[in-house]
N, C-alpha and C positions, 0 to 999 in steps of 0.2 A: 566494535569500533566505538571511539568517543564520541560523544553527543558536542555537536560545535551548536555555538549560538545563530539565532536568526540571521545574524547580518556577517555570519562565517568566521568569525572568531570562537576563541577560546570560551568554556562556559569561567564560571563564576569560580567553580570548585576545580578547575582545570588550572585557571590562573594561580590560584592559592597551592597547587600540588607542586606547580615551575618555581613561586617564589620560595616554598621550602626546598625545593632541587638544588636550587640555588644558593639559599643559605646554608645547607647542607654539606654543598662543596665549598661553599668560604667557608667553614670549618675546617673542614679536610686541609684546604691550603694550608689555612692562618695553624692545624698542628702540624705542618710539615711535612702530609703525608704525600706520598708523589702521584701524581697525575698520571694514568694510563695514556700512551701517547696512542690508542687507537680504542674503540668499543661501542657501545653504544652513544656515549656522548659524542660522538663524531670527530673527537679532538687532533684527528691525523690528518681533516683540510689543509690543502697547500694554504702555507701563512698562519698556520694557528700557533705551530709546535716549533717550528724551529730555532735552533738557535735559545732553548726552553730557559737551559741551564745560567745563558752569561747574561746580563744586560748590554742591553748596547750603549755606547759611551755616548749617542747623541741624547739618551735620556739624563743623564749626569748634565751635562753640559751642552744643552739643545743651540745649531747653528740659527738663530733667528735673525730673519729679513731686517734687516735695519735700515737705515735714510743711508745714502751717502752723499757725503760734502765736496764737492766739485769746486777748487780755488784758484785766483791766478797765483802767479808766480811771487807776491808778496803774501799770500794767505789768506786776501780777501776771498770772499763765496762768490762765486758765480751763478750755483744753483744746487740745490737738493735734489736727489731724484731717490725713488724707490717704487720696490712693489708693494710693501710690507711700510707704512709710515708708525715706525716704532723707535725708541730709544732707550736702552737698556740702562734700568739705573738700580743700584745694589738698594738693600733692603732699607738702610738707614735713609734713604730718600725718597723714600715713601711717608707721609702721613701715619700716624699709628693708629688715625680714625679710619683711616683705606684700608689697612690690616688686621682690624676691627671688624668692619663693619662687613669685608667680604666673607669671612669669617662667620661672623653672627649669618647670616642671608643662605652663604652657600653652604657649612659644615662646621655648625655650632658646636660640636667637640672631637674638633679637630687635633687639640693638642692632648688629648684623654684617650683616642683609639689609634688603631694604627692602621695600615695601609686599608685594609675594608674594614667600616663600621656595623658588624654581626645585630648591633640595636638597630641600628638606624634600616637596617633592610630588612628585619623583622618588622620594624613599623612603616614603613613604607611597602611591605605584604598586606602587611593589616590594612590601610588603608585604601589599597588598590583592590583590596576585595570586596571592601564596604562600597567603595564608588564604581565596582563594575566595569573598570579599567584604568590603566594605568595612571593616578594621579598625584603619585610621587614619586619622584624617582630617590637611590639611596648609592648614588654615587660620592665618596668623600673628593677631598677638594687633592688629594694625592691622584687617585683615578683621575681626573677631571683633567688634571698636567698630564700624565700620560699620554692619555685621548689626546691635548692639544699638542703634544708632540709629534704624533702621528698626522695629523692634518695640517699642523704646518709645514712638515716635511712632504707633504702631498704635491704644494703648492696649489699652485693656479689648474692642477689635471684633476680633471674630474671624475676621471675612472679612480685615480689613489686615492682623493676626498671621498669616496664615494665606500673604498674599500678600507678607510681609517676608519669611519663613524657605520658602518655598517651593524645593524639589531641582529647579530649571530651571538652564541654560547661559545664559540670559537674564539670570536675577537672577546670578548667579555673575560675569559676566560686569563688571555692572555696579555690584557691588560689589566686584573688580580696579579697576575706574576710578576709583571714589570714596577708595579705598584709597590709588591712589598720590598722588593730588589730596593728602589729607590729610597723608600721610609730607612733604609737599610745604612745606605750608603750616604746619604744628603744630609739627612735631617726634617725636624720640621721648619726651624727658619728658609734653611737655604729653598725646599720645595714651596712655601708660600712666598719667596721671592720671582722663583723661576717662574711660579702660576699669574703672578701680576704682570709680569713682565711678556708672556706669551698670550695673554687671553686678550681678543677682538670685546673693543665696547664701541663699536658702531663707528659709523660717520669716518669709514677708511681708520680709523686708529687702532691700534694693535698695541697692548702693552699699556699700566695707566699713565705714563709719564705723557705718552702722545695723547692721552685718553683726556688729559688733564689740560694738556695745553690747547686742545679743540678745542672742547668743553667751557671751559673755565681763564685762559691763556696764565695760566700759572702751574709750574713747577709741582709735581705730584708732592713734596716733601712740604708745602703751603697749604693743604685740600682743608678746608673745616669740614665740620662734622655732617653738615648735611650736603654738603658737594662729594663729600666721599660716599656718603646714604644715598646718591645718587647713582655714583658711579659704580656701584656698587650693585644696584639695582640692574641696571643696564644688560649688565652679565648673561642672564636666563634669557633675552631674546631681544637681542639689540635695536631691532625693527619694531616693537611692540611700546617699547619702553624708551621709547628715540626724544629726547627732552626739545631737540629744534621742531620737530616735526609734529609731537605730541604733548602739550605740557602739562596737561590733567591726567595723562594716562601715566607719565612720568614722575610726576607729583604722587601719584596712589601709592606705587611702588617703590618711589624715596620714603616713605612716610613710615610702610611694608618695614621697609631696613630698618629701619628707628628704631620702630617697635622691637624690634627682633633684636637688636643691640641692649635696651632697656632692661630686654627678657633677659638676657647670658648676662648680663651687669657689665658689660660693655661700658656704658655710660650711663647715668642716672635716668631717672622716667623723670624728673626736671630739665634734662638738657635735652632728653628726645622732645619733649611736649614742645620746648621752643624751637628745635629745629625745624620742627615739621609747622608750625606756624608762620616759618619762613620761607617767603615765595622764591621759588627756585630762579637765579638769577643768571643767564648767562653770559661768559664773553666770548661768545664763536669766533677762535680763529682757522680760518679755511685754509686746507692743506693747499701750500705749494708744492708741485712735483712736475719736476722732467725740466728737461731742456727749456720749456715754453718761459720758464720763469727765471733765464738768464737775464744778468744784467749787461747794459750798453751792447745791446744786441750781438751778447757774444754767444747766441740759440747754437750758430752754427758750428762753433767751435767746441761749445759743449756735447754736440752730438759726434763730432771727430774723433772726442776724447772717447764717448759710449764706443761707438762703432770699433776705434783701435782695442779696448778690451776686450772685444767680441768677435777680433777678426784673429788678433796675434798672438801668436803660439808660446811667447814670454807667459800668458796668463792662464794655458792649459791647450795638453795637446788637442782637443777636441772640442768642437762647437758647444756640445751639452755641458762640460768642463766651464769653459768662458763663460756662459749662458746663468749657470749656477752662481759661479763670483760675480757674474754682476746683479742678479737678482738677490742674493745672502746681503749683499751691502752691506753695510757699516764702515766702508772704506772712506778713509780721507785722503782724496786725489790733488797734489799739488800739482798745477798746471805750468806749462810754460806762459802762458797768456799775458803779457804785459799791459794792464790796464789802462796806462795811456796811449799806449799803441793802440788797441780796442776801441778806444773813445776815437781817438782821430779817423782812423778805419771805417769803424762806422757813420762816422759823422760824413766820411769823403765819401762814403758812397750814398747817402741821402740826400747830399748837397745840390748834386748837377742830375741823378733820375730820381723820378717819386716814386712812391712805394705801388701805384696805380698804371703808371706807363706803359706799354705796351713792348717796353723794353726792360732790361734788368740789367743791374753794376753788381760784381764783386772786386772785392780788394782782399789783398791776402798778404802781410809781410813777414820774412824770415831773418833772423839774426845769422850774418855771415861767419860761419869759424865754428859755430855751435848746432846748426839746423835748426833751432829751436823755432817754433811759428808762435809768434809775437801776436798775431791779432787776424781775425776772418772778419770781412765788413762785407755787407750784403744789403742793396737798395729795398729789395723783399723782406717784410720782418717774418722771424718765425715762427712758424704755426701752423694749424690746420685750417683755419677760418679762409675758406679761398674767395667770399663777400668781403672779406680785408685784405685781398691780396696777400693773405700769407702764406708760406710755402715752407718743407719740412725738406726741399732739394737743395743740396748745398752745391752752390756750384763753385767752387773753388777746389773740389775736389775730385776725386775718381769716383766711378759709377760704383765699385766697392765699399768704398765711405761714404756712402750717400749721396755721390754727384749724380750729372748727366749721364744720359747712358753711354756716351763717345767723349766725351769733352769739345773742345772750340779749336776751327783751324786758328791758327798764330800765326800766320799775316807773314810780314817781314820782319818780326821777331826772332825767328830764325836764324837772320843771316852771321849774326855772329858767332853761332855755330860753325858757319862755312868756314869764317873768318879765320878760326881758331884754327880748324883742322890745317888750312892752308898756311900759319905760320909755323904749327908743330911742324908740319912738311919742308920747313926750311923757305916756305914763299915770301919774299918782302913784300912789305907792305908801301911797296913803291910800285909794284909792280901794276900797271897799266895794262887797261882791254878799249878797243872803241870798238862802235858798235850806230846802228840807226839806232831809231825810238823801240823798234820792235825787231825781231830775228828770227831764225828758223834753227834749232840744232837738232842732232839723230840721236833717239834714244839709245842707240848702238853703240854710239862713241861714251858713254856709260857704263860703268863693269860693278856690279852688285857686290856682295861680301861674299859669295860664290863663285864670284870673277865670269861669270857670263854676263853679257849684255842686258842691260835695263829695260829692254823693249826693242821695238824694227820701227816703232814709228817715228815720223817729225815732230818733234817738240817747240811748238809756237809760241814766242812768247811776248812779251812788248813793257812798256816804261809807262810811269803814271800817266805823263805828261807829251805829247809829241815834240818840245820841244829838247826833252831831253835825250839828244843824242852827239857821243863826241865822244870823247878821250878822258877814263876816270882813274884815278888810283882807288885805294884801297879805302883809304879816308875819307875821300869825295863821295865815294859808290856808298861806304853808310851813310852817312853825315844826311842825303839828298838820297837814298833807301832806293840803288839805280838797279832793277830786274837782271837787266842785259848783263851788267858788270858780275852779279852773283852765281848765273847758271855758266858763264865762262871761267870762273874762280872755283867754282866746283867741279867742272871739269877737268882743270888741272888739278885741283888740290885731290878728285879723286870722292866717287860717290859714296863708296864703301868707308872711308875714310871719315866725312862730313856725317852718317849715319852713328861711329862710331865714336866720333866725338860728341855729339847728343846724348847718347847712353851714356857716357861717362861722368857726363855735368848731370843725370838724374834725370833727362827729357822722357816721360812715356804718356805712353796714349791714354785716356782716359778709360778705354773699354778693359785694360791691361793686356790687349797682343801686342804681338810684335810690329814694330815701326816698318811703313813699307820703304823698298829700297829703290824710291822713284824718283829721276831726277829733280823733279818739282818740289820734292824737300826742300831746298835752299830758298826757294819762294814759301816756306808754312803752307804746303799741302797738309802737312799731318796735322792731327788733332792732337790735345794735348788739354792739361786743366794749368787754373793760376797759382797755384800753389807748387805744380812743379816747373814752373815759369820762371817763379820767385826763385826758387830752389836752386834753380839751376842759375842765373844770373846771379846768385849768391858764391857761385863758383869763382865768379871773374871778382868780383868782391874780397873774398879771400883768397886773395893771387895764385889762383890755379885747384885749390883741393876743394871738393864736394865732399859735402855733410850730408847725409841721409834727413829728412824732417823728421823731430820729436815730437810729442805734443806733451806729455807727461813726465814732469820731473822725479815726484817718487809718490809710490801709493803707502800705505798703513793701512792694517789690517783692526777689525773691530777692539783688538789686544794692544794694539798698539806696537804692532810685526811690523816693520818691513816688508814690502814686496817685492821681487825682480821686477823690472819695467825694462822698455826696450833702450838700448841705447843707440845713440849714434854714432855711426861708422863713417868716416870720413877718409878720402884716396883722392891723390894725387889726377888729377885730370886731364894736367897740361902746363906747363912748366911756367915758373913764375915768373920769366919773362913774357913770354904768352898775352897770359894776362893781365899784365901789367900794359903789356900794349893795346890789349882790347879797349881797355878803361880809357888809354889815353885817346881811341878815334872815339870812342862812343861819348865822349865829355861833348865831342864836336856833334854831336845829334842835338842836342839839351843847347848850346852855345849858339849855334848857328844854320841847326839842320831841320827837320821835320818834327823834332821836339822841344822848340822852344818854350810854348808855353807850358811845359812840363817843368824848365829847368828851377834849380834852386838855387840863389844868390849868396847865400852863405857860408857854402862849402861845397866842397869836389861832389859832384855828381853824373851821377851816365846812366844813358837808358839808351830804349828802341821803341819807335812806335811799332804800331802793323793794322793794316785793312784790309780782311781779305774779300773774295771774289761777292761780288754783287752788293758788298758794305755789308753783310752779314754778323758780321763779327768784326773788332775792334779794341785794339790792347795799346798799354803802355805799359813795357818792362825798365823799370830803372833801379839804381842803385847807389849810395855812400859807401863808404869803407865800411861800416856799422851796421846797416839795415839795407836789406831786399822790397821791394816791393811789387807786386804784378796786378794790374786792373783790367781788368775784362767789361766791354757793354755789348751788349747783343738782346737777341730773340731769345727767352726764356722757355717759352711754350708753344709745344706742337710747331706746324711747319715754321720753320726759322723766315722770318721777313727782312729784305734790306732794309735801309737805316737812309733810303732817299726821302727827300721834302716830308722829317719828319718832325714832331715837338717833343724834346724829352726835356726832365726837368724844370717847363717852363718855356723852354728855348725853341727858338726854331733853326733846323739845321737843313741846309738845301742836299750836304753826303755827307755823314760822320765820318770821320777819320780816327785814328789812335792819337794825334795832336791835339786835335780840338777838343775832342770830351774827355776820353780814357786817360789824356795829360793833364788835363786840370785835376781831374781828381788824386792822380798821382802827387801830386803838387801838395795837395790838402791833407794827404794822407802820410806824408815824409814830414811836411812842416810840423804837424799836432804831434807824431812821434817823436820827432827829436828835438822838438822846443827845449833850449838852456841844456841839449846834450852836446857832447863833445862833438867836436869836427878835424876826427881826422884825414890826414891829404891821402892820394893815390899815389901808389911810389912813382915818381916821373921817370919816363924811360925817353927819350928818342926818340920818335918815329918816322921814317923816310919818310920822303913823300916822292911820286913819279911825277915826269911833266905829264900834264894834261892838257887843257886848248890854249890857242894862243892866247897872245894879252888881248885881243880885240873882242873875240869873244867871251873870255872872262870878265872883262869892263861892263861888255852886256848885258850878261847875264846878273854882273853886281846890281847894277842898274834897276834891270827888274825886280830883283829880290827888294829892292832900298825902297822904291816906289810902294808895292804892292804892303811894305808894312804899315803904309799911311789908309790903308783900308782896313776892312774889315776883316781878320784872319781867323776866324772860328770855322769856315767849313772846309780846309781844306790841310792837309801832313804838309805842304809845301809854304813857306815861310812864303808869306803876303800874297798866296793865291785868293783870289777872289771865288775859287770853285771853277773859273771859266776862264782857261789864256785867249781863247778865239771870239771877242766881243759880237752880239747878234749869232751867235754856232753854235747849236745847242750840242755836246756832246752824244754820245751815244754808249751804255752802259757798257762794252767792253770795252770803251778807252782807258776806265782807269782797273784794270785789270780785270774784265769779267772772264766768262765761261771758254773764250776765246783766246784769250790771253796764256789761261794754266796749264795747258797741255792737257794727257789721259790722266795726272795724278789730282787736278782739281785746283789746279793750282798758280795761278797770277797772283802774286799778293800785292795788294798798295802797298805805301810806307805805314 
């Protein structure tokens, strides 16, 4: 048996018999003789031999991780994101002192041998036997691409990193083969372009162009002689030789390169003496990457765009598929994103909560006719940093795309759902119910889309306000957002009906099940997110037809390919009379009803507010012929808290409502959009109306409404409530629809 050395390696003369083994069989290659695929040299390991004969085509033409460019809808950048911070740039744009100098450092005749240098590993024998171990290695700069081929395609796994760069005769072997294949097939220019272009020089950069712009913040095709003797250096161990970190030790082995350059006549032993007299100078610019480094807080919509390439089957049948294109990068993603939209958005949701409140705002708008989502505004900026209140949950979305895990009840948001189904149904919108403040009905008299009964219990419900009870039309009952008038309009119009008109405008739950088929739908039991709020309200916008939401107008490939991206699918809803009539009662929300300080003076507008059970939650959906918008304010984290005697933005609010906050900001967020954009009208149609109270008590009720706007109207959906009809009475939380009010489904919604 061989005599190992003390510390269990190889002896002296053991080492010197492997490096002749080995130069032995680069012989053998380099004349062509064929390689035994099984013997003593072990060469029949899984992964050594297969495949012996072909190259694989990612060594020709290696996929390398590149940046990708995230824009809006004019082409501005939103953000760069990557795993790999590299930029591939052909050979002519590189420095000829970079292509020199790696050269000179890593494989001084490189353009004299061919895929293995039979000298160069004969001296680097020599040498490993005089020092007693390994202390040169005699890899040329073709192997070296190889290897990095192999470990970039490993990625980020560390079992295939581990199985690329693994010290076998196996891998060694078979990366000699792929080696000369390449020499073969490439060339020398093209292989010491591909080797610049794949090799890691620290500090995240991959490739010298990124290597360059860290480093130096210029252009690899700029590098002088000793920023390339630098970068150049770096190569052999990026960590050792790290010029921010270490500038003496970095300095030695720029110095190293010089020399080395001088040597091969690279450049004069006068230009090296003065480069190396020149203190290494640099201009660190620090990678930006990911979402964090969106502009006008559009973090969260940059991550919509991530997540859609990572969820949808447009970009590959399979998670690890998707997974792949979007780590390979080098795509350029044009987005739908409207940049002034963005700016106003986000501006409207930092205006009225702060980024620290105890509550959080999203805003989300969609272009009606097209789906396209215009702008995600979020009072939370984005981030990880939770001592800045930043947060990586987007809530404008499904728990799929990065929302909530459920999304947010919507209030009396709703009801124009009911609304709808009830005119497809042939019901005027004349059509009158009276009723007290509060009611009882049977979940029985309810028929599912299974056509049995919704339940056997009594469904209790009640009005924001006790005063409000009497005789409403259709008009009236949004306008003034009346409970009683809604669960009786959906009982006629029909439960299964009102469910199925929600599905058609795009309504789903944020968890993605199925919507329950409980009468308390039509009060915003269910949950739902602001984007398909918007969505859906984009329906009545575009007189009747539903768009699916895009966010991606078209991707290009590193090549500059085209990609498939999803489109949008757009169906008929509900007929454009319908709609045209929703628009025309929901003007009367915005004009006259629980959304005035929402409304917009300049052009046709309509919305709904909604509060629901215990002021939890709080929305303003509204809309122009041109732009959707949907605002959410609530409890962001862990148990959800009402929104009583609280301070958000500054403010103090005795009950939030969808009027008083979620409207203003609606307000802010349509205005900055559509500043000096066109204003077109809502097709005008007709709309009955039914009688409702007599003239005495409509006088009254005028009365009150005209007085109470001489006060203070911020806390409450009811035009010049003060919070309180009953002066000295303090309410009691299930008057304005708590846990009493909603029935088994959850469900009492304010307006």
């Amino acid at each position: 048996m061989p005599k190992k050395r003390s510390g269990g390696g190889l002896t002296t003369t053991q080492q010197a018999a492997k490096f002749v083994g080995v130069a032995a069989l680069s012989g053998a290659v380099l004349a062509g003789i064929a390689l035994p695929a099984a013997g003593a040299l072990g060469l029949a390991a899984k992964g050594t031999v297969e495949g012996f004969d072909e190259i694989p085509s990612n060594l020709k033409t290696p996929p390398l991780s590149q940046r990708t460019t995230i824009q809006d809808r004019d082409g501005g950048t939103i953000a760069t994101v990557y795993s790999r911070d590299r930029t591939v740039v052909p050979l002519k744009d590189i420095s000829p002192y970079m292509q020199d100098a790696i050269i000179a450092i890593e494989d001084s005749r490189f353009y004299e041998h061919g895929a293995v240098d039979l000298k160069g590993i004969l001296r680097a024998m020599n040498r490993n036997v005089q020092a007693g171990g390994t202390a040169q290695g005699a890899s040329t700069l073709t192997q070296q691409y190889v290897k990095n081929v192999f470990v970039e395609e490993a990625g980020d796994d560390p079992e295939k990193v581990a199985e690329a760069t693994q010290q076998t005769l196996g891998r060694k072997v078979r990366e000699l083969k792929y080696a000369i294949q390449v020499e073969e097939e490439l060339g020398k220019k093209k292989i010491l372009e591909n080797y610049l272009n794949i090799t890691f020089f620290g500090q995240q950069a991959y490739g010298v162009e990124a290597a360059s712009q860290r480093y130096f913040s210029k252009h690899a095709k700029d590098l002088k002689v000793e920023e390339a003797a630098l970068l150049a250096g770096i190569v052999q161990s990026p960590s050792r030789y790290d010029p921010v970190n270490d500038t003496e030790e970095a300095t030695k082995r720029r110095n190293t390169v010089l020399a080395r350059m001088a040597a091969v006549k690279s450049i004069t032993q006068a230009e090296a003496d003065k480069a190396m007299e020149t203190p290494i100078k640099l201009k660190v610019s620090r990678p930006k990457n990911g979402c964090i480094t969106a502009v006008s807080g559009s973090g969260f919509f940059c991550d919509y765009v991530r997540k859609t390439i990572l969820t949808d089957p447009a970009f590959g049948k399979t998670d690890e598929e998707r997974a792949k294109l979007w780590n390979l990068g080098g795509l350029t993603i044009r987005t739908t994103l409207d940049p002034r939209a963005q700016k106003a958005a986000n501006e409207a949701a930092t205006a009225r909560v702060y980024k620290d409140d105890k509550f959080a705002a999203s805003v989300v708008q969609v272009q009606p006719g097209s789906g396209k989502i215009l702008s995600m505004g979020q009072s939370r900026p984005y981030g990880l940093d939770q001592k800045q209140n930043e947060t990586v949950l987007n809530l404008a979305v499904s728990n799929k795309m990065g929302g909530s895990t459920y999304g947010f009840q919507v209030g009396s948001t709703f009801k124009p759902f009911t609304a709808a189904a009830a005119l497809e149904k042939g019901i005027s919108p004349a059509t009158t119910f009276s009723s007290d403040w509060k009611m009882t009905l049977q979940e029985k008299d309810f028929r599912n889309c299974s056509g049995s009964p919704a339940g056997y219990a009594p469904w209790q419900l009640q009005n924001e306000l006790e005063s409000e009870k009497g005789t409403w039309d259709m008009t009236s009952a949004l306008g003034k957002s009346i409970n009683t008038y809604f669960a009786m309009l959906e009982q006629k119009a029909g439960l299964c009906e009102t469910v199925e008109m929600a599905k058609k405008v795009g309504y789903e739950r944020g968890d993605g099940k199925k919507i329950v088929e409980n009468p308390s739908i039509t009060l915003g039991s269910e949950v739902s997110t602001p984007l398909s709020m918007a969505n859906a309200y984009a329906a009545f916008a575009n007189r009747g037809t539903y768009c699916t939401p895009i966010a991606i107008e078209s991707i290009k490939d590193p090549q500059g390919k085209k990609l498939d991206v999803p489109k949008t699918s757009c169906s008929r809803a509900m007929s454009e009379r319908t709609a045209d009539t929703i628009n025309q009662m929901l003007k009367g929300v915005v004009e006259d009803g629980t959304g005035t300080q929402a409304g917009l003076s300049d052009r046709d507008n309509a919305g709904k507010t909604g509060t629901t059970n215990d002021r939890k939650d709080a929305w303003f959906v509204g809309y122009t012929p041109n732009l959707s918008t949907a605002v959410w304010v609530g409890d962001d984290i862990g148990e959800k808290s009402s929104m009583f005697n609280v301070t958000i933005g500054g403010r103090v609010y005795d009950k939030v409502c969808g009027g008083c906050l979620p409207g203003p900001i609606w307000r802010i967020a349509m205005t900055g959009a559509l500043d000096a954009s066109e204003t077109p009208g809502f097709n005008t149609v007709p709309v009955p109306r039914g009688k409702e109270k007599d003239d005495k008590d409509k006088d009254k009720e005028k009365g009150d409404r005209d007085r109470g706007r001489d006060r203070d109207r911020g806390d409450d959906d009811k035009p010049g409530d003060d919070g309180n009809r009953f002066p000295g009475i303090e309410l009691p939380e299930g008057v304005i629809g708590g846990p009493g009010g909603g029935g088994r489904g959850g469900g009492n919604e304010g307006p």
